[in-house]
C-alpha positions in Angstrom: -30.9 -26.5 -11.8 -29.2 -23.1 -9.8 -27.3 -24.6 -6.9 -28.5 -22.4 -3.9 -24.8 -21.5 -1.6 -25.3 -19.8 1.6 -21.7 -18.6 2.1 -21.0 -17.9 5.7 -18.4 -15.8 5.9 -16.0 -14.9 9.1 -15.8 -11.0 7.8 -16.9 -8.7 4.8 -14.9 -7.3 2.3 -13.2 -5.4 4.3 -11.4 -8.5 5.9 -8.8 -10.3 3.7 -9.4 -13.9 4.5 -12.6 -13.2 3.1 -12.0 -11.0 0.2 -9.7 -13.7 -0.7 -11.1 -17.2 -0.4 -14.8 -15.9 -0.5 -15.6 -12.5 -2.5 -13.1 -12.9 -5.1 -14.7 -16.4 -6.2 -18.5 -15.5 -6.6 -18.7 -13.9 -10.0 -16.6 -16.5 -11.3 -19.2 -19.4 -9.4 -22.3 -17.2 -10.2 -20.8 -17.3 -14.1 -20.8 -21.4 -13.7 -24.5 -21.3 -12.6 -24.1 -21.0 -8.2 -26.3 -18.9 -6.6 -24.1 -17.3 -4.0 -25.8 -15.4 -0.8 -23.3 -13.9 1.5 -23.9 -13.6 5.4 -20.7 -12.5 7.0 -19.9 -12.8 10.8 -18.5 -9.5 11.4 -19.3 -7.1 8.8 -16.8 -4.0 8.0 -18.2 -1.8 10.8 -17.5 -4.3 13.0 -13.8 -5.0 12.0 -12.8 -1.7 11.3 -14.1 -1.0 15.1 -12.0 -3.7 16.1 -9.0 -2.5 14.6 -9.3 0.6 15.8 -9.9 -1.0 19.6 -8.4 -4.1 19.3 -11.8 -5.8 20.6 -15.4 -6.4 19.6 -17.5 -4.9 21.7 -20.1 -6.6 23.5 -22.8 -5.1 22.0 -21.1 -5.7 19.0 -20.9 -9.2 19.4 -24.2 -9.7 20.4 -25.3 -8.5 17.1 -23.4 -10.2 15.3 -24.0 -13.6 16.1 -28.0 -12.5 16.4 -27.5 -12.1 12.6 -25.9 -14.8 12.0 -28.3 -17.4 14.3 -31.0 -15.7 12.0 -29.5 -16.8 8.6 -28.8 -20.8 10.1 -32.4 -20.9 10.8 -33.0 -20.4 7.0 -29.9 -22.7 5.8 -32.9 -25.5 4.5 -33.1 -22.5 1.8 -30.1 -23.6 0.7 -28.3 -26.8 -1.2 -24.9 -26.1 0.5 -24.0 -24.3 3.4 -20.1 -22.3 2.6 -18.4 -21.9 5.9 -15.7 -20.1 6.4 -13.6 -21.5 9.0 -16.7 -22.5 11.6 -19.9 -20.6 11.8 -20.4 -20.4 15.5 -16.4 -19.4 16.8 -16.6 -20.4 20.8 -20.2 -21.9 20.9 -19.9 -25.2 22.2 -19.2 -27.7 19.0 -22.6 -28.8 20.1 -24.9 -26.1 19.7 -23.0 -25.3 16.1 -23.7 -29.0 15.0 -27.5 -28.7 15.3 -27.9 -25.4 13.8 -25.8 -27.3 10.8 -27.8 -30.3 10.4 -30.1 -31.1 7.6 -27.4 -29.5 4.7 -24.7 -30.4 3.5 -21.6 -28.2 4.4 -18.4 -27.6 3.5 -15.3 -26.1 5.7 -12.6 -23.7 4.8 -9.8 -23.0 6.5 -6.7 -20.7 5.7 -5.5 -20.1 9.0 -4.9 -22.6 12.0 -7.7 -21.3 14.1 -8.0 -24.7 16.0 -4.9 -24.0 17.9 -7.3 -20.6 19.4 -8.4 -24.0 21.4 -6.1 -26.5 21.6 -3.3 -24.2 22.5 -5.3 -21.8 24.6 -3.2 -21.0 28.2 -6.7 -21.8 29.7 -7.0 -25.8 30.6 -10.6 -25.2 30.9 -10.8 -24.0 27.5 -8.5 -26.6 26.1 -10.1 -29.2 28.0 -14.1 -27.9 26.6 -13.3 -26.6 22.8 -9.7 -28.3 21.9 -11.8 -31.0 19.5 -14.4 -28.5 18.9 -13.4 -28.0 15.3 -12.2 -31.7 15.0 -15.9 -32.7 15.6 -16.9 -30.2 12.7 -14.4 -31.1 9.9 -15.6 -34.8 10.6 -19.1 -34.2 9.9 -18.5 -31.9 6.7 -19.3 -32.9 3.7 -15.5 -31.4 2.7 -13.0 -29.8 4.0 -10.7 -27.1 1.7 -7.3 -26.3 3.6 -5.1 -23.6 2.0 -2.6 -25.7 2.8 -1.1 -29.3 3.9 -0.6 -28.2 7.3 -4.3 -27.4 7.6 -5.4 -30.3 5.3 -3.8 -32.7 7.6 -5.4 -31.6 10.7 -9.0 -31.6 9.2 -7.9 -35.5 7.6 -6.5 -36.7 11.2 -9.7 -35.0 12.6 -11.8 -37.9 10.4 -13.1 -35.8 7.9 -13.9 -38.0 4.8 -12.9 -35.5 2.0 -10.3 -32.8 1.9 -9.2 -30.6 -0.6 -5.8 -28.4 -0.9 -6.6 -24.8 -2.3 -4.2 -22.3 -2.0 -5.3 -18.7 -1.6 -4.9 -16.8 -4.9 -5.3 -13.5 -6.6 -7.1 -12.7 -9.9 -4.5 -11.9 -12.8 -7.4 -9.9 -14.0 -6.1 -7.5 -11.1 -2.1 -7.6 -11.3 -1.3 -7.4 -14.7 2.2 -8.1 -16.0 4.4 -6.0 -16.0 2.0 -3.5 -14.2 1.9 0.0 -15.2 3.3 1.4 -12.0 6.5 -0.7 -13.2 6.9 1.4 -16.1 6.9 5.0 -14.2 8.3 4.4 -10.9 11.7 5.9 -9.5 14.5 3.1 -8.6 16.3 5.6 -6.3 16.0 4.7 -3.5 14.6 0.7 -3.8 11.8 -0.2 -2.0 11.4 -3.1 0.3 7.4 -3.4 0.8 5.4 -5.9 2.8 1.6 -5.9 3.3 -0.6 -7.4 5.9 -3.1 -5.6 8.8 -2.7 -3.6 12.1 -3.2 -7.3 13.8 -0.5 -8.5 12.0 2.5 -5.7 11.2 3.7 -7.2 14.6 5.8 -10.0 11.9 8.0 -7.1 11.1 9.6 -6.5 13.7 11.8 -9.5 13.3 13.5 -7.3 10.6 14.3 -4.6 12.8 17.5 -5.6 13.2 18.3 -6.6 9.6 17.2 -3.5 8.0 18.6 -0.3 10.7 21.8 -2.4 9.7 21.5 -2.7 6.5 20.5 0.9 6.0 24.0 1.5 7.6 25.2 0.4 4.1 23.2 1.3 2.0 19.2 3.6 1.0 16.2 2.1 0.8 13.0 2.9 2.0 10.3 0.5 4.1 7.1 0.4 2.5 4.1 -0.8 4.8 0.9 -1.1 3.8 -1.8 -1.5 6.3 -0.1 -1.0 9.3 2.3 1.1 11.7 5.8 0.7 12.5 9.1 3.5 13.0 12.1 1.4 13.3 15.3 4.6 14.2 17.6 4.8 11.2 15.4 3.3 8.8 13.3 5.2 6.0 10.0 3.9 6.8 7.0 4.9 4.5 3.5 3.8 5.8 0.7 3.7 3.5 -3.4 2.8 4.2 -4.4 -0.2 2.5 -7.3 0.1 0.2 -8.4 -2.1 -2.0 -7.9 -0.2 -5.4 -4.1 0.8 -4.5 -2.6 -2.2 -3.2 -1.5 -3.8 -6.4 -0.2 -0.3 -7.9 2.0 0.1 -4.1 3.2 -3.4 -4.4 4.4 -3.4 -8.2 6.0 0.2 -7.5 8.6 -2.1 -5.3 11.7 -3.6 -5.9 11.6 -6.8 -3.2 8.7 -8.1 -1.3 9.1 -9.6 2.4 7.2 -11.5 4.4 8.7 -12.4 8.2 7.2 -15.2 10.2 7.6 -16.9 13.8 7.9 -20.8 13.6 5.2 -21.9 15.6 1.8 -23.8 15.0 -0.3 -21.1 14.6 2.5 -19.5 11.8 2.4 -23.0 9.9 -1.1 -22.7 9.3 -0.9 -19.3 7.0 -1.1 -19.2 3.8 1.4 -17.1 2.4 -0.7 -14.8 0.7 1.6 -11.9 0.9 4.2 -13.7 -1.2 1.6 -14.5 -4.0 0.7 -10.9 -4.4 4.6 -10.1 -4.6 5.2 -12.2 -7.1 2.0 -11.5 -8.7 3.5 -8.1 -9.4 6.9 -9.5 -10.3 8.8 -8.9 -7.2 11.3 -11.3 -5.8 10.7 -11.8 -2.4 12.9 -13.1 1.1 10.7 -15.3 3.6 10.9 -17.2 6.8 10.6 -20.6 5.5 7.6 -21.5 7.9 4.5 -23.4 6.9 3.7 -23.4 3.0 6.4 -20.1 2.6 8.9 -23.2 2.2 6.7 -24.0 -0.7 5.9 -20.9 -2.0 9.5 -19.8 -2.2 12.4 -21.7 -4.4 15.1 -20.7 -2.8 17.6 -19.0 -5.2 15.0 -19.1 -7.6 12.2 -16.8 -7.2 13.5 -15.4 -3.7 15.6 -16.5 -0.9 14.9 -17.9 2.7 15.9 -16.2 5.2 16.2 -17.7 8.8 17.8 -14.9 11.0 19.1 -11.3 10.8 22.5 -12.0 9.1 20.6 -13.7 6.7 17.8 -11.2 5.8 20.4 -8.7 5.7 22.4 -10.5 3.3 19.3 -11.8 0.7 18.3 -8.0 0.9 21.4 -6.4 0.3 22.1 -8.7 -2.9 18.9 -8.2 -4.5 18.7 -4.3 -3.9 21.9 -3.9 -5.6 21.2 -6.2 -8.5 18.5 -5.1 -11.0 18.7 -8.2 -13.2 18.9 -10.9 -10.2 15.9 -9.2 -9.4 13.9 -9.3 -13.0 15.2 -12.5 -13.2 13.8 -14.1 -9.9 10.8 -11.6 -10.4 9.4 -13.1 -13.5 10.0 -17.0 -12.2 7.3 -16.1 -9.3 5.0 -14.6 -11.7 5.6 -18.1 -14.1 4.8 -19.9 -10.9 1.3 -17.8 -9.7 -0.1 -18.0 -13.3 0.6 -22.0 -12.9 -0.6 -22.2 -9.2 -2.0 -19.8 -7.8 -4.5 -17.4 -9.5 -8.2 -17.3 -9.5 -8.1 -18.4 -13.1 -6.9 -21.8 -12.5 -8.7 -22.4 -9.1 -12.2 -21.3 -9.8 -13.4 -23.9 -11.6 -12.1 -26.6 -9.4 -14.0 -24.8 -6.5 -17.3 -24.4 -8.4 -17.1 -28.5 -9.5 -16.5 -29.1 -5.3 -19.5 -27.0 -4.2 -21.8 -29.2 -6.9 -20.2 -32.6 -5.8 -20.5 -31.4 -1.5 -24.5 -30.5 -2.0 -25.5 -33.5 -3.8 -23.2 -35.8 -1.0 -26.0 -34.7 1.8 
């Protein structure tokens, strides 16, 4: 029998927690026999709007969550409802629960959007939706967490079955070594990182590091999917599309990925890092959250904890070609082991079976 999965998802394709933990999956589920149907929150209009003026509009909003109102009244269509992060964000944990009930559902999280409650500067808002999620998790029939940081929250939250599953790419799609490896120019190296316009704010923390480090030595700044002009650095930023971003990573020589140490940092995923090493980059990290994991220190990267020391990993892997092949292929050893769609998919599928027959 088909197992009927209404995946209610936070964005379209368009957004990458989606495209990652949600789109990339279905033909691999629909292969094992799911039926996947696909409502997203905020479609690609909407987000590219919002990038473009850093808020929904209200209108926008409206008709958004009229859609998605309109697809809970049909979950009892379904086995097994897909939820990315929570289905109602800022309705009152109440409200959500009773458009859930009747089918089983299962939670996923890859970013730590409780603290958007519990941390907010409002004490009204902490004190009416801090255990809104909580309240969720404990009522799903499972909870996947990309990561321990998240899985713990949703276990301490009561929730009676939680799963670790890392965000992942699709070897399919980063071949190794990648043809743009084979044809690109080593002079001058390129540092690259990727990410969004919400979150390119990450690099300015290696301001400082790279305008002295370009004192020393050339290299250029590749960003892809976001602004930034640091003075005395050679910055090149590139759009991020879908059918390019592997090619612009693997024509690289080291990938970055700067973080804050807070709560909110500890719940990422580390995504970045995985398509680096994907590609066969070595990569330099804050070691916040699961990049601690992610990153071997001195094995497939380095950590890097303040300027000194970002200037430093940087400087010694853009002047070492083998250092860098050499940590390079350990992170693609370690993402064909751990983190690729290949590996995860079928554990994924087995969980959605075993969540819709727990209801």
């Amino acid at each position: 029998m088909t197992l009927r999965v209404l995946a209610l998802s936070r964005y379209g394709a368009l957004g990458a927690s989606t495209r990652m933990r949600f789109m990339q999956y279905i033909p691999a589920l629909e292969g094992a026999g799911l039926q996947i149907q696909v409502q997203a929150l905020f479609d690609d209009a909407a987000l590219a709007a919002r990038y473009e003026r850093v808020a929904y509009s209200l209108g926008t909003i409206m008709q958004c969550f009229t859609r998605r109102i309109a697809a809970l009244q049909n979950r009892n269509n379904f086995d097994v409802l897909w939820i990315e992060k929570e289905a109602l964000p800022w309705w009152p944990q109440w409200i959500e629960a009773a458009m859930l009930r009747g089918v089983p559902y299962m939670l996923d999280f890859d970013d730590a959007v409780f603290h958007n409650y519990d941390q907010h500067r409002l004490a009204a808002v902490r004190h009416l939706f801090g255990q809104r999620l909580d309240g969720l998790m404990a009522q799903a029939s499972l909870v996947v967490a990309g990561n321990d940081y998240l899985a713990q929250r949703a276990r301490d939250a009561g929730a009676s079955w939680v799963e670790v599953l890392p965000t992942v790419i699709d070897l399919d799609r980063y071949p190794y070594p990648h043809p743009a490896q084979a044809t690109r120019s080593s002079v001058p190296p390129v540092v690259v990182w990727i990410g969004s316009p919400s979150t390119v704010r990450y690099l300015q923390l290696l301001q400082e590091p790279l305008q002295s480090l370009a004192k020393r030595m050339p290299f250029v700044l590749r960003v892809i999917g976001g602004e930034v002009a640091f003075p005395g650095v050679q910055v090149e930023c590139l759009p991020w599309t879908e059918s390019t971003e592997v090619a612009h990573i693997a024509n690289a020589d080291v990938g970055v990925m700067p973080l804050l140490d807070s709560p909110w940092e500890r719940g990422k995923c580390g995504y970045k890092l995985i398509q680096y090493m994907a590609c066969g980059l070595p990569v330099v990290a804050s070691p916040v959250g699961v990049n601690a994991s992610i990153v071997r220190d001195g094995v497939n990267g380095f950590w890097s904890h303040d300027a000194q020391s970002w200037a430093c990993a940087l400087e010694k892997l853009l002047t070492d070609a083998s250092l860098r092949v050499r940590m390079g292929a350990e992170g693609r050893q370690q993402v064909e082991r751990d983190y690729s769609l290949q590996v995860t998919a079928p554990r994924l599928a087995g969980w959605l079976h075993k969540a819709a027959h727990q209801g």
